[in-house]
C-alpha positions as CSV (number, residue, x, y, z in Angstrom):
1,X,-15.8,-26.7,16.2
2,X,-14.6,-24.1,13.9
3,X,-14.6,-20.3,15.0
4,X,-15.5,-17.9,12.3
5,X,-14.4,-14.3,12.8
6,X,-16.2,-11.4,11.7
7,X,-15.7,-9.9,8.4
8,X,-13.3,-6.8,9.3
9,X,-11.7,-4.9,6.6
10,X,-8.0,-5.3,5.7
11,X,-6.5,-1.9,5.1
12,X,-3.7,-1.8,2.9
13,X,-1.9,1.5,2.9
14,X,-0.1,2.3,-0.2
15,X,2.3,4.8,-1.4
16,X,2.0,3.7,-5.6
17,X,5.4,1.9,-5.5
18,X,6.0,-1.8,-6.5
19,X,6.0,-3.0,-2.9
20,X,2.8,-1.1,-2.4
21,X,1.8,-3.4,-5.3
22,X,2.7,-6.2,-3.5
23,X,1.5,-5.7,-0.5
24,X,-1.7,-5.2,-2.0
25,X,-1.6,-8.4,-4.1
26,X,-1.1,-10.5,-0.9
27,X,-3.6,-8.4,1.1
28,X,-6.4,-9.5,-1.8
29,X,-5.6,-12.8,-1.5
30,X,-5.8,-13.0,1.9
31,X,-9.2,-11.3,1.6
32,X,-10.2,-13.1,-1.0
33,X,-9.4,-16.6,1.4
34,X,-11.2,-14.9,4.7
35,X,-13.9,-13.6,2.6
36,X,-13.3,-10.0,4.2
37,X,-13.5,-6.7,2.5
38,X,-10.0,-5.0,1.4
39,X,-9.4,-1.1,1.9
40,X,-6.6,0.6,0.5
41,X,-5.8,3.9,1.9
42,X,-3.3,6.3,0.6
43,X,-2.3,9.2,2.6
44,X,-1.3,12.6,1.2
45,X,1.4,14.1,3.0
46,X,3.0,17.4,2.3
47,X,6.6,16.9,0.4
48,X,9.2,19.4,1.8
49,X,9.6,21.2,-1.7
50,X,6.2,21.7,-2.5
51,X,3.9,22.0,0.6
52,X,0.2,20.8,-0.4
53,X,1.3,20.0,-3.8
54,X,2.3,17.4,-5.5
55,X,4.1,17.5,-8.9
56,X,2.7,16.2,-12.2
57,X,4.8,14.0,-14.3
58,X,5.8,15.0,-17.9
59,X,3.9,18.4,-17.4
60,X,6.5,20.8,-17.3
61,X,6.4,21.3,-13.7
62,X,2.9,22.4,-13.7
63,X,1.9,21.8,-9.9
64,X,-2.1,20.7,-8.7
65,X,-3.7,20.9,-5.7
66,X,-1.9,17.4,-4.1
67,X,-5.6,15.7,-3.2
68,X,-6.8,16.2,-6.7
69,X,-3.3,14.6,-8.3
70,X,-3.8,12.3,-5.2
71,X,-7.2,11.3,-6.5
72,X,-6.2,10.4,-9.7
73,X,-2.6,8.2,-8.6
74,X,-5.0,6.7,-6.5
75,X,-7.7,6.0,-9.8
76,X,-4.6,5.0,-12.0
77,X,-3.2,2.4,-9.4
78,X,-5.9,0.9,-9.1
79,X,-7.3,0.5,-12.4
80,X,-3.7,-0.6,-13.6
81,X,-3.9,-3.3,-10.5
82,X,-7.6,-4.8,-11.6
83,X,-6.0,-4.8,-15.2
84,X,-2.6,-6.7,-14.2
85,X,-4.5,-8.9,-12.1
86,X,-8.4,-9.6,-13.2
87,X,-8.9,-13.1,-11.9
88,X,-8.2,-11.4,-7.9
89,X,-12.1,-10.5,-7.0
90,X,-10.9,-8.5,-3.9
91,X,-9.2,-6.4,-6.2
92,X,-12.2,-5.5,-8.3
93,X,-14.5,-4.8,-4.8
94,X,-11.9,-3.3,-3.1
95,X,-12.7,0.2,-1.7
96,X,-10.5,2.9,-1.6
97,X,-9.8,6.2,0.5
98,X,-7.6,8.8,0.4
99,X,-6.7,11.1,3.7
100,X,-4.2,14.2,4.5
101,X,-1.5,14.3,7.1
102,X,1.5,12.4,8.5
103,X,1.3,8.7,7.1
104,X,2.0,6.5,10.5
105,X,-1.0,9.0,11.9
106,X,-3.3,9.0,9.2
107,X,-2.9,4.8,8.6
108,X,-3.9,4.0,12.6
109,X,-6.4,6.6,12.6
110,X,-7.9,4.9,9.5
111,X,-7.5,1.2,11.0
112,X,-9.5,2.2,13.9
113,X,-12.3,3.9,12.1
114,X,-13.1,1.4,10.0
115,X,-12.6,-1.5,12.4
116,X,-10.0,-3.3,10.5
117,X,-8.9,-6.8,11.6
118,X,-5.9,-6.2,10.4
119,X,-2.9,-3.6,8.2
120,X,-1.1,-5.1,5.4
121,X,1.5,-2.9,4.0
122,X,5.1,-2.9,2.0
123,X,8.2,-2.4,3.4
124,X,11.3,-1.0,0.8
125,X,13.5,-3.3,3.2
126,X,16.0,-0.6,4.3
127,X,18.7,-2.0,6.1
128,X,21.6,-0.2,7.7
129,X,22.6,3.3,9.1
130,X,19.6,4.9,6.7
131,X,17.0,2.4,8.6
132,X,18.4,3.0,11.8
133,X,18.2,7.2,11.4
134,X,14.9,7.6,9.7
135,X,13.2,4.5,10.9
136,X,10.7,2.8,8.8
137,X,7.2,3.9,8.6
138,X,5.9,0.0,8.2
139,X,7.9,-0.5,11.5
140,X,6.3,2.5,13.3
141,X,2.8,1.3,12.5
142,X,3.9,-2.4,13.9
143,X,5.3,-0.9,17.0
144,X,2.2,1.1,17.2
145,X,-0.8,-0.9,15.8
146,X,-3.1,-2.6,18.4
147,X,-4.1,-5.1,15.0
148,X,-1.8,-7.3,13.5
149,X,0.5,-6.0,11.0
150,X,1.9,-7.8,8.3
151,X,4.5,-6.5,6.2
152,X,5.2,-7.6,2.6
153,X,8.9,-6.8,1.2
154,X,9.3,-6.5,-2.5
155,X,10.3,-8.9,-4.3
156,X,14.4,-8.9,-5.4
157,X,14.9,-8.3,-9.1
158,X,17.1,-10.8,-9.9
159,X,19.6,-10.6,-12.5
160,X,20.1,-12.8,-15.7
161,X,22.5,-13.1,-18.6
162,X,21.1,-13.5,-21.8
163,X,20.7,-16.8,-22.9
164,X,21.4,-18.4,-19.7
165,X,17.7,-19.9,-18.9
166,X,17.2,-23.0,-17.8
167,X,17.9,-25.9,-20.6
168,X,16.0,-28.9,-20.0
């Protein structure tokens, strides 16, 4: 006898970087597998420089209010994302959100109003004295998560001379 579970949202907090991409292209296939909706949440948080701004590339400077820019990251991740990857349907149906405050906060909060089943998120894969100071974010929501938490690493960019390709 099979046990189905019930269809609870995946949230997939990202933060716009390439492991936020892949963290999201393993959470939609996982949704796409368990048939279960896919929710990626970023949260704005207030960068030290700038407080409740955030800085807009190539525009000499000029400075919006941080949800508004926020909005439209969010818009132009997404839409890149659907167009780099069209055949992942949870991709396409995937709904987004976008809240303010502290990011390890704002993702539980988030997880527990929606009812997700479960948080899929990237991890930069900081090792070291740096990890060990600052502590991860991924590995705060793990420790604090009543869900199961999966993190995704990035890929490593591997390295290749020219011309030295497989020869078969």
């Amino acid at each position: 006898m099979t046990h189905k579970m019930k269809a609870q949202p995946i949230l997939v907090p990202v933060d716009f970087s390439p492991c936020s991409e892949e963290a999201l292209l393993y959470a939609a296939d996982l949704a796409a597998t368990l048939e279960f909706p896919l929710m990626v949440l970023h949260v704005v948080h207030d960068p030290g420089q700038a407080p409740g701004y955030y800085a807009m590339k190539g525009r000499k400077k000029q400075l919006r209010r941080m949800e508004d820019v926020a909005a439209d990251m969010m818009e132009e991740f997404m839409n890149e994302m659907k167009k780099k990857h069209p055949n992942i349907p949870a991709m396409a149906t995937a709904e987004t959100s976008l809240v303010v405050g502290l990011p390890v906060t704002r993702i539980l909060e988030t997880a527990a109003k929606v009812k997700a089943g479960m948080i899929v998120m990237g991890s930069q894969g900081r090792t070291g004295l740096a990890h060990v100071l600052l502590g991860s974010k991924a590995e705060q929501v793990v420790r604090l998560a009543t869900i199961p938490v999966t993190i995704v690493k990035a890929k490593a960019k591997t390295k290749t001379k020219p011309g030295a390709r497989d020869k078969k």
